[in-house]
C-alpha positions as CSV (number, residue, x, y, z in Angstrom):
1,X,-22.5,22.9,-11.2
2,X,-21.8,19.1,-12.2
3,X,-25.1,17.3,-12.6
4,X,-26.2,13.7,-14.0
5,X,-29.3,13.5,-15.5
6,X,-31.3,16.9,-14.4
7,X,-34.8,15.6,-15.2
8,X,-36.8,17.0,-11.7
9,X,-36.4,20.2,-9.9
10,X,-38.2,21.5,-6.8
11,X,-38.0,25.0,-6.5
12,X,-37.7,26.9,-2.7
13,X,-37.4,30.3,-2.3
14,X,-36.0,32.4,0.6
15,X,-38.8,34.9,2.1
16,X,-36.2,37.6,2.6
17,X,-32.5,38.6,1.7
18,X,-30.1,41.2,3.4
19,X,-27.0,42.4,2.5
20,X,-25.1,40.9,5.6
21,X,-23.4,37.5,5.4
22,X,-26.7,35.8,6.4
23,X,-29.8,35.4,5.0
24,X,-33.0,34.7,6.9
25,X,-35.3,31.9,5.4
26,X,-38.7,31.8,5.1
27,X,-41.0,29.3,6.5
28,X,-40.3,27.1,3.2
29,X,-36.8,26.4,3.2
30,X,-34.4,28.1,0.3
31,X,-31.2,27.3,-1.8
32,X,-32.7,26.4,-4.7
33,X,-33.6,23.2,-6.9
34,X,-32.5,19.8,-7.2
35,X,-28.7,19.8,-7.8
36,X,-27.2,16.8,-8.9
37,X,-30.3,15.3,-11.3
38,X,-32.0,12.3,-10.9
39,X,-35.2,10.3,-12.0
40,X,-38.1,9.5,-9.5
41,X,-39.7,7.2,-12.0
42,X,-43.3,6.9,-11.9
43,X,-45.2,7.3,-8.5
44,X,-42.3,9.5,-6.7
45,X,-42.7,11.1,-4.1
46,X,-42.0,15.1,-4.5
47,X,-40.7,17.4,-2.2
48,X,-43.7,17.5,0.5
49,X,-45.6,14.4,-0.1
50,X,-47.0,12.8,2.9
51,X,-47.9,9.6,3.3
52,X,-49.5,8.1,6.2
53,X,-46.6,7.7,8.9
54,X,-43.9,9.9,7.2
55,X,-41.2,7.0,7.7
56,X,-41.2,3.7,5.9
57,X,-42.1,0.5,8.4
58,X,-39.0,-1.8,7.4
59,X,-35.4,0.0,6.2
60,X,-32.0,-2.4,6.6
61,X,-30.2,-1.1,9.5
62,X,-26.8,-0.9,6.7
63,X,-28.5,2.0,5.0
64,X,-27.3,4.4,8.2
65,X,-23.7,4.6,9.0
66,X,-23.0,2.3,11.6
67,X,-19.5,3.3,11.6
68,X,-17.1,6.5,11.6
69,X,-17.0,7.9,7.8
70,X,-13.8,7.8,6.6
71,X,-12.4,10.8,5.3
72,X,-10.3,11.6,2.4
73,X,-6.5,13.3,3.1
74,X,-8.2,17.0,1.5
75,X,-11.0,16.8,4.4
76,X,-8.7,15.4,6.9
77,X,-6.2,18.1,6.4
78,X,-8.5,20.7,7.0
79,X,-9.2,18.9,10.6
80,X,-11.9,16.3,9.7
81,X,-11.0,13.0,11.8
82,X,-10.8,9.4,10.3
83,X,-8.6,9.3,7.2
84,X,-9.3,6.7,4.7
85,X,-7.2,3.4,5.2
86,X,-7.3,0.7,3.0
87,X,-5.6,-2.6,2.5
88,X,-5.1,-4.8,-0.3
89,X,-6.1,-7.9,0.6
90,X,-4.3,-9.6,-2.5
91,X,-6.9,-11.8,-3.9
92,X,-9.0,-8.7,-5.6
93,X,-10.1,-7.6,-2.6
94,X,-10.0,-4.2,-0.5
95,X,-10.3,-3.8,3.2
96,X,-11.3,-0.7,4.7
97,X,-9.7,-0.5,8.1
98,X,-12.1,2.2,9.2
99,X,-15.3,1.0,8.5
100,X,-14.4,-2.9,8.2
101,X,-15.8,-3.3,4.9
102,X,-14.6,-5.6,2.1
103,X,-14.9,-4.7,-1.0
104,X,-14.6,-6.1,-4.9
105,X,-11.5,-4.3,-5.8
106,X,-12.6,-4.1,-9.4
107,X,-16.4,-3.7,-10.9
108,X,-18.2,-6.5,-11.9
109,X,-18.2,-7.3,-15.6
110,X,-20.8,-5.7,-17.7
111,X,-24.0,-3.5,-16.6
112,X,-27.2,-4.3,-14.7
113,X,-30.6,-3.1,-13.7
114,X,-30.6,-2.4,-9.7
115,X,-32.7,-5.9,-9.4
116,X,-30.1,-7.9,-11.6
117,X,-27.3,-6.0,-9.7
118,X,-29.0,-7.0,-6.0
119,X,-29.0,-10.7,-7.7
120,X,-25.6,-10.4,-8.5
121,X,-23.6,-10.1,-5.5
122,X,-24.9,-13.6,-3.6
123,X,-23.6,-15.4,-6.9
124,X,-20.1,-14.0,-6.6
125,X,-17.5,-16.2,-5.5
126,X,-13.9,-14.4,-4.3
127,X,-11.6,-14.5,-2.1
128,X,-13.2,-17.7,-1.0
129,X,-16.3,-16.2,0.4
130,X,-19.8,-16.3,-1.1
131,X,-21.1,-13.6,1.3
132,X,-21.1,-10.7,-0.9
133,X,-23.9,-8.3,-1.7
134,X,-24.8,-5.1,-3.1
135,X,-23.5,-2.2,-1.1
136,X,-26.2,0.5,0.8
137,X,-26.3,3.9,-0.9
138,X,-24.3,5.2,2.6
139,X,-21.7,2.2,2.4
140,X,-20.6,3.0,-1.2
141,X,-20.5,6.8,-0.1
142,X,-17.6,5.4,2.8
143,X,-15.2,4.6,-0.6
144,X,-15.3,8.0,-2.3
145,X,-12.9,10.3,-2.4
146,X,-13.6,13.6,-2.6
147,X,-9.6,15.1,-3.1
148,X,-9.2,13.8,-6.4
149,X,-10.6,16.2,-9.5
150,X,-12.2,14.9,-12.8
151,X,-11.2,13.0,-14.8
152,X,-9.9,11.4,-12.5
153,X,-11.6,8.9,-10.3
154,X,-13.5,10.1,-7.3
155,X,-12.0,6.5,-5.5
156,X,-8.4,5.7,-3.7
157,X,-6.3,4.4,-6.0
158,X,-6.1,0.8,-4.7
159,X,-9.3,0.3,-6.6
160,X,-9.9,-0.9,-10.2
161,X,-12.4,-0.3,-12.6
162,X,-13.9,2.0,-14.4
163,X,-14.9,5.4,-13.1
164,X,-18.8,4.5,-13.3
165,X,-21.8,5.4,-11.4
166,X,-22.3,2.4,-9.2
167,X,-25.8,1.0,-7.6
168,X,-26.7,1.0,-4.5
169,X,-29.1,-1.5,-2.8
170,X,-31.0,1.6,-0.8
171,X,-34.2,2.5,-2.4
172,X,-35.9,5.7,-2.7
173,X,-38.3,6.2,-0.1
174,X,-42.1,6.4,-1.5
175,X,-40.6,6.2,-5.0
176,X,-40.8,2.3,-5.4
177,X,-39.1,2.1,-8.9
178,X,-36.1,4.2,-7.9
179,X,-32.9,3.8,-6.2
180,X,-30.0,5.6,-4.9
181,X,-26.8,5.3,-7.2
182,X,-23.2,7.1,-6.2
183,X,-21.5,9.0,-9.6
184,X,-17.4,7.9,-9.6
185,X,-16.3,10.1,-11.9
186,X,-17.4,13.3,-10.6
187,X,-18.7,12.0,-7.0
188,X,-22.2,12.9,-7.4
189,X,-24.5,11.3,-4.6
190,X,-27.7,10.8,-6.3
191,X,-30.9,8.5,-7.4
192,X,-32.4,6.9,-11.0
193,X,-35.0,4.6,-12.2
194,X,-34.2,1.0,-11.1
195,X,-34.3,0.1,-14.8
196,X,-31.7,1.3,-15.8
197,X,-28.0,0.2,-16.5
198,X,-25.2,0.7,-14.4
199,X,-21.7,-0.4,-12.7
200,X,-21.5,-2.6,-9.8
201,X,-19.5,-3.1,-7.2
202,X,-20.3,-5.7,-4.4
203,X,-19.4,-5.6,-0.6
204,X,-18.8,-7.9,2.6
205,X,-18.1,-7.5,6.3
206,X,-15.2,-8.1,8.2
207,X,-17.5,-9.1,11.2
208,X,-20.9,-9.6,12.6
209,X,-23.2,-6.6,12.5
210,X,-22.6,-4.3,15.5
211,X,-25.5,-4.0,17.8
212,X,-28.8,-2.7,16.9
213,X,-28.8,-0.2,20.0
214,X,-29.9,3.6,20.0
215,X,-28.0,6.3,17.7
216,X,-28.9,9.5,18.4
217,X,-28.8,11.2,21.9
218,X,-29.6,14.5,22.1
219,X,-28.6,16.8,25.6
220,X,-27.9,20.5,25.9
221,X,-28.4,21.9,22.5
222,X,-26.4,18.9,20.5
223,X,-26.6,14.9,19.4
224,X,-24.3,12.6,19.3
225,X,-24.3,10.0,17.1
226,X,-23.2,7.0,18.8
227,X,-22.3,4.7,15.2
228,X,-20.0,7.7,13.9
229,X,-18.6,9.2,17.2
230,X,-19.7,13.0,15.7
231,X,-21.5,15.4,18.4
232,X,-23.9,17.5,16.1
233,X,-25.6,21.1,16.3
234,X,-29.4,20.2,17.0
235,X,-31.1,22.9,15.6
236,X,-29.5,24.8,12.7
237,X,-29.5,28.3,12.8
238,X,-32.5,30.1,10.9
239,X,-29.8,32.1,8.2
240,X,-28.6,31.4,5.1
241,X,-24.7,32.0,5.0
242,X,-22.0,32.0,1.8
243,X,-19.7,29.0,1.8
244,X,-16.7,31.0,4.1
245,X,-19.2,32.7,6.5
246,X,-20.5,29.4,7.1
247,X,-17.6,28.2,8.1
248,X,-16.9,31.6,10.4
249,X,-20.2,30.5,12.0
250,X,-19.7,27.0,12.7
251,X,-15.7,28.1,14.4
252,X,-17.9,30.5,16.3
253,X,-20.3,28.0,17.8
254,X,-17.8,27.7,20.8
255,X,-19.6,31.2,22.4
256,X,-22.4,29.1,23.1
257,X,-21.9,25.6,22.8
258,X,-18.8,23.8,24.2
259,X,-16.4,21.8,22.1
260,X,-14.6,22.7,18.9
261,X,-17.0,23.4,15.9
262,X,-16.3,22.8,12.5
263,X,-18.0,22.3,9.1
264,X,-18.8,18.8,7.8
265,X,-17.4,17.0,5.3
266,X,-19.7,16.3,2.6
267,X,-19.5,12.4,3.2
268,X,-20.2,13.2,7.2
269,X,-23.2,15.0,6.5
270,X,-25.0,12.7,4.5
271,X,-24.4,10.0,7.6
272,X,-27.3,12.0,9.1
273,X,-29.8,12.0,6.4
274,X,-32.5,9.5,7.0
275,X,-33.6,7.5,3.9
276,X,-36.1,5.5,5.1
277,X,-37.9,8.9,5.4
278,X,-40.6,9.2,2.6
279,X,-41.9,12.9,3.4
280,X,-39.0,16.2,3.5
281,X,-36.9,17.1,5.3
282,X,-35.0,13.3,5.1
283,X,-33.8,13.6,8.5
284,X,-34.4,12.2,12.2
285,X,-37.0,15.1,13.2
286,X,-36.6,14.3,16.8
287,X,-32.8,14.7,17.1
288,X,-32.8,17.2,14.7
289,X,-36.1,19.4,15.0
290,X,-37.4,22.1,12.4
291,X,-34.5,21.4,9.9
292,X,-35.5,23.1,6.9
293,X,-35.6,20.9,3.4
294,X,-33.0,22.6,1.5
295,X,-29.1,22.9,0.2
296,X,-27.3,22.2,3.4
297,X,-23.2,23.3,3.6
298,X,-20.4,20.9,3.9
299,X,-16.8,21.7,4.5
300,X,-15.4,20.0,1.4
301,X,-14.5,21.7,-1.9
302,X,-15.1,20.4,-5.6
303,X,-11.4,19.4,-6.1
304,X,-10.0,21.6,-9.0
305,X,-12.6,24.5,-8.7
306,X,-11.5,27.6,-6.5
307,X,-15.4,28.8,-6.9
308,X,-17.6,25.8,-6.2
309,X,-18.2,23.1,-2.8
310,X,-20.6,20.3,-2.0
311,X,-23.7,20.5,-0.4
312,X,-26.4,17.8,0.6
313,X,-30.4,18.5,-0.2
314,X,-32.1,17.6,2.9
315,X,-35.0,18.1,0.4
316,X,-34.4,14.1,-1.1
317,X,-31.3,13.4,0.4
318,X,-28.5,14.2,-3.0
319,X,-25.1,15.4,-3.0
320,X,-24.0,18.2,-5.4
321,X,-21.9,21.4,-5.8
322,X,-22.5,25.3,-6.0
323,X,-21.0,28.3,-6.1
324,X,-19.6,29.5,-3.0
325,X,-21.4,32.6,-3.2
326,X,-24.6,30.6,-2.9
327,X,-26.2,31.1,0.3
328,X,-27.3,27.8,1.8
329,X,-28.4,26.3,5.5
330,X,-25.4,24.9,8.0
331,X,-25.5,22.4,10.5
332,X,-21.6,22.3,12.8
333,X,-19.8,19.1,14.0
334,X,-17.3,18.6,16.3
């Protein structure tokens, strides 16, 4: 497994293994400890910790997709929809034409802290706007590129720079010195303290915001998720599956729920983690009830390995990669 900086693990256990392709959790969740690394910094919230109303009171709507995810050719080959699209703009600037984002084409010079890189952005001037700002952990997500295998980028071509782990302007929730970062060179999803240095690259719109209306809308056993256009499985099933059973499951769905079902991509599932959440599991618990905190299954393989795929921790809200042997949680997508 590629990690960052493995400085907090929070151990789950399953209450009871079989020998059949599924594995039945115990009431605390399973699939291990933290995966990709991180640092909560001082005053983190753990795995568990409550606080008084579970969800912080003011999060920036850009920290949820408001858009459909882009997906790279690998995922989109293996029937994901939305493949990545980008323009270049020719004034060092990318367009995405999926999400409508603009983006710096190259990183900005030098390193900051994630307060110097939030007071970055206004000051840049390109492309003769002065709108730019730093990206949402979820918007910097939308650019990688989960096809390509170390060393080389985890980022279309079209951009420059190096292959750096890159700030984010989404905070942890209930861990006030920490922030979410996204991990270029190997595509790690993951968080650090706020003091430390690293890349930047800043982002614009295309357009006004789109409207502030509902998201989620949940009827006959699924949600769909009216910013992306994906119809979700409500309520996981209660087994543990390997990586290829897991994806048996989800094309089996169609006994019992209508449509097509698939695996996510990595970058699809974490569209429906909630980081505003301070307490686990960091997702909507009405659209999505008794979702355990755990390693959860997406569709997408660690380009270059045979043996290992991504996952998301529901338990923080992290991308990394096991073993395909491992037995983790799945939620299907159509």
């Amino acid at each position: 497994m590629r990690r960052l900086m493995v400085v907090l693990s929070c151990a789950v256990t399953a209450a009871a293994c079989t020998s059949s392709p599924a594995t039945q959790w115990g009431a605390t969740g399973g699939g291990g400890g933290h995966g990709s690394g991180g640092n909560l910094g001082a005053g983190g919230a753990s795995q568990g910790q409550a606080d008084a109303g579970g969800v912080m009171a003011m999060v920036a709507d850009r920290d949820s997709a408001a858009w459909p995810m882009p997906n790279g050719l690998a995922d989109v080959a293996a029937g994901a929809p939305n493949p990545e699209n980008y323009r270049d703009n020719g004034d060092e600037t990318i367009t995405d034409n999926v999400t409508g984002l603009i983006w710096q084409k190259g990183v900005a010079p030098g390193t900051y802290t994630q307060t110097q890189a939030t007071a970055y952005c206004p000051t840049l001037t390109l492309a003769g706007r002065t709108d730019w700002r730093l990206p949402s952990f979820i918007e910097l997500v939308s650019i990688l590129d989960y096809g390509q295998a170390f060393p080389i980028p985890t980022i279309d071509a079209i951009f420059t720079g190096a292959a750096a782990s890159l700030w984010s302007s989404t905070p942890v929730a209930g861990a006030p010195q920490s922030g979410w970062l996204v991990n270029f060179a190997y595509g790690n999803a993951d968080y650090d303290v706020m003091s430390l240095m690293y890349d930047v690259r800043c982002v614009t719109t295309s357009a006004a915001p789109a409207s502030t209306g509902g998201r989620y809308t949940m009827a006959d056993g699924v949600v769909y998720d009216a910013k992306t256009k994906l119809t979700w499985q409500q309520v996981a099933p209660s087994d543990a599956y390997a990586w290829m059973d897991a994806k048996v499951y989800c094309a089996g769905l169609a006994a019992t729920l209508t449509g097509t079902w698939r695996l996510p991509t990595i970058k699809e599932l974490l569209t429906i983690v909630d980081f505003a959440r301070t307490t686990a599991p960091r997702i909507d618990p009405t659209a999505f009830p008794a979702t355990l905190s755990t390693y959860f299954w997406s569709s997408t393989p660690l380009a270059g390995s045979s043996t290992s795929t991504w996952y998301v921790g529901f338990d923080l809200g992290y991308a990394g990669n096991v073993d395909v042997s491992t037995m983790n949680a799945v939620r299907c997508v159509r």
